[in-house]
N, C-alpha and C positions, 0 to 999 in steps of 0.2 A: 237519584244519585248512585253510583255504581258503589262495587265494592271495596275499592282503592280510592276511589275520590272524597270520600266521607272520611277515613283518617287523616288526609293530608292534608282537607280545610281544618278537620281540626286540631291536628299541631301547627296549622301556620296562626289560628287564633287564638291557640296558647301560650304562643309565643309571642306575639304582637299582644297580648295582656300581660307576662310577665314583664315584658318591656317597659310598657307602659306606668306599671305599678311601681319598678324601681324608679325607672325618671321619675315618676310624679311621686314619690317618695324622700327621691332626693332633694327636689327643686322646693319641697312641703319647709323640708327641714333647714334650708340657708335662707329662704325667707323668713319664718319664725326667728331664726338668729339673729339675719340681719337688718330683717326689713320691719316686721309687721309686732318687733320685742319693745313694748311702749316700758319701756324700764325706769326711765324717769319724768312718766306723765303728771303723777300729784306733787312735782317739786324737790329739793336736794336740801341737805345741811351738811354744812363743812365739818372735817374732822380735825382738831377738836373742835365741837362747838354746840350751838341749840337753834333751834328754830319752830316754828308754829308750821305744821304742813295738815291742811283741809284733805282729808281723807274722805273714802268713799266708805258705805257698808260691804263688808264682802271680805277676799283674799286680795291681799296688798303684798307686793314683792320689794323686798329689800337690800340692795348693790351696793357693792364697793366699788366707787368710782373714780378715776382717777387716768392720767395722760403718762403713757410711757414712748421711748427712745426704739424705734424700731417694732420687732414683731416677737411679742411674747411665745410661751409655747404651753403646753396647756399644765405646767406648772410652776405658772405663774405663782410669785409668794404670795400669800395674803395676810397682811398684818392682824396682831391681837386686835379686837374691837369691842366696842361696847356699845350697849345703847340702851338708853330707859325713854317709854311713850307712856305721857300723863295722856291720861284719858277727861275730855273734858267734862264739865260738873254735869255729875247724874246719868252718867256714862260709863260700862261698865268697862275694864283695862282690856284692852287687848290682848290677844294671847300669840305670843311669837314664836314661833318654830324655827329652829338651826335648819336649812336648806339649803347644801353647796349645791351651785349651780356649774356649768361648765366657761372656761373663760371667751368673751365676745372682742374681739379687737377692732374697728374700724376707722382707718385712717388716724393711727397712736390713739387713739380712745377707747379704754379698756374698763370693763364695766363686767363684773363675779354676783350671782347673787347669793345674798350669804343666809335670809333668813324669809320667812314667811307670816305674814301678819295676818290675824283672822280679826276683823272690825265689825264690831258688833253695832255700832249706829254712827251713820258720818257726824262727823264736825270737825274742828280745828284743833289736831292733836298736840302737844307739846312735846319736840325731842329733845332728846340732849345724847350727847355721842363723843364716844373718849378714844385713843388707842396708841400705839406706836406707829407712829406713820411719816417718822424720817426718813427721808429719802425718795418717797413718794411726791410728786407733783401733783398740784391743787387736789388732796385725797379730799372724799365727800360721801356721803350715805346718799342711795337716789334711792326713791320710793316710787314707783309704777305697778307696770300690770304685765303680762306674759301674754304671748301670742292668744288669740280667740278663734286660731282657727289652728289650734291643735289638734281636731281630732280628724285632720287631713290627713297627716301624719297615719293615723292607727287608719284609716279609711284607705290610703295605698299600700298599708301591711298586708291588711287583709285581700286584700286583690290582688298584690305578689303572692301571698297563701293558695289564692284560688287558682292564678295564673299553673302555680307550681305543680299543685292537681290535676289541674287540667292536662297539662302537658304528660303527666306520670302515663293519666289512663288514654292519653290518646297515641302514647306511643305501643302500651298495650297492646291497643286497639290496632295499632296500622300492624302489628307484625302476628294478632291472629290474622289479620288480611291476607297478609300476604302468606297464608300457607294452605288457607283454603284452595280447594280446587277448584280453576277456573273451566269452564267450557269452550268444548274446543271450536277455532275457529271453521266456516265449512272448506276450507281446503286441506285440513287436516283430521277429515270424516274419513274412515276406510269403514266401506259396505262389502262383508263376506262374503254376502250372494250375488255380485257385482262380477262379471264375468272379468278375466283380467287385464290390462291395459297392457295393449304392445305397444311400443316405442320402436321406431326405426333407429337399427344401428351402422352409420356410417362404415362402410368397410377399406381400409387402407389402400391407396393407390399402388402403394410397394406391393402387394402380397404376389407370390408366387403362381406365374402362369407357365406352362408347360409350352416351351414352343416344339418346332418341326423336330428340330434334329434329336432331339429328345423321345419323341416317339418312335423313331427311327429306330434312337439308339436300342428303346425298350423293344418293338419288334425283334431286331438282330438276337438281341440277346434270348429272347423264348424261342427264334429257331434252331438257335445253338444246343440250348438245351433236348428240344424235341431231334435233333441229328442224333444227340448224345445218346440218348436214350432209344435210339433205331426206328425214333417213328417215321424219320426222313432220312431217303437215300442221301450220298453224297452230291448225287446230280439235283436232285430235288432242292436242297437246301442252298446249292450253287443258283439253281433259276428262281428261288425266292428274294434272295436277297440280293440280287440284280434285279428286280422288281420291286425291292425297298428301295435300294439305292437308286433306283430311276434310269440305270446304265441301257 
């Protein structure tokens, strides 16, 4: 692989990974939201009211559920609430945790989680649940579970991380490339001890050629001179230049 061609694969595969990493990032996070959030898988109880809901061992998530008029926005109100879980005989309570969630809307069904359950052995818990929830339609407590493939999520973070690396040192990398010296190609070799190349050069059709009368004229003129100066008679210079002129 040359020395240009190794940086340029690879910022095109550090970019096609940071690509990657956000979409599969983003697509991680509206499924968890909206698809794969089992939020009220173990059953619901109306606000106010009680109910028996079969719980598992583990983290249990706890929503305020309820049907609203259009598209909330993510400050959505949330009513005062309350809620007390008997734990069943011989069973130790529950331990809940306040846990605001972010608001989920789908198709007017709007569902906040507000608290976090740690369930120390399943069975059939006993709720009961209070609040101010005028104005709210059919309000209700849903009890489920949170996506299970969350840690996709932190899995294309981390890959947008690498992707962003990648690209830092590969752009590095292309512009020490590009300042190394390359070798020269061989029609750009000049050998000193190369004797040196002539080239023909065209010579202009115009250029100046001397015709007859011009040499004539130049003769007359150097016997005038040579009279002047007495190296020729008058008659001498008279039969010369009747011998130029051809008379």
């Amino acid at each position: 692989m040359s020395g240009r061609a190794g940086p340029r694969v690879a910022v095109v595969v550090s970019v096609l990974t940071l690509v990657t990493a956000v979409a599969g990032f983003i697509v991680t996070l509206v499924l968890n939201a909206f698809v794969l959030d089992d939020f009220d898988a173990y059953g619901e109880v109306p606000i106010p009211g009680s109910g028996s809901i079969e719980l598992p061992a583990g983290e249990v998530t706890v929503s305020f559920h309820t049907v609203t008029t259009g598209q909330p926005t993510s400050g959505f109100p949330i009513p005062a609430l309350s809620i007390n879980i008997d734990a069943p005989d011989g069973a130790p309570d529950p331990v809940v945790t306040e846990s605001i969630g972010g608001t989920t809307t789908v198709n007017s069904d709007t569902h906040v989680r507000l608290w976090v359950v740690q369930v120390a052995e399943p069975g059939a818990y006993r709720v009961s649940t209070d609040g101010s929830v005028n104005g709210y339609i059919d309000p209700r407590l849903s009890f489920g579970h949170g996506s299970s493939y969350g840690w996709l999520a932190w899995l294309f973070g981390g890959l947008a991380a690498l992707g962003v690396l990648g690209l830092i040192a590969a752009l590095i990398w292309s512009a020490r490339a590009a300042k190394v010296a390359r070798p020269l190609a061989p029609h750009e070799i000049v050998n000193a001890d190369a004797p040196p190349t002539l080239r023909a050069v065209s010579t202009p059709t115009s250029a100046y050629q001397p015709d007859d009368r011009g040499v004539r004229l130049e003769q007359l003129k150097q016997l005038a001179a040579l009279r002047d100066s007495g190296a020729l008679t008058e008659a001498e210079f008279n039969a010369e230049k009747r011998r130029i002129l051809g008379d």
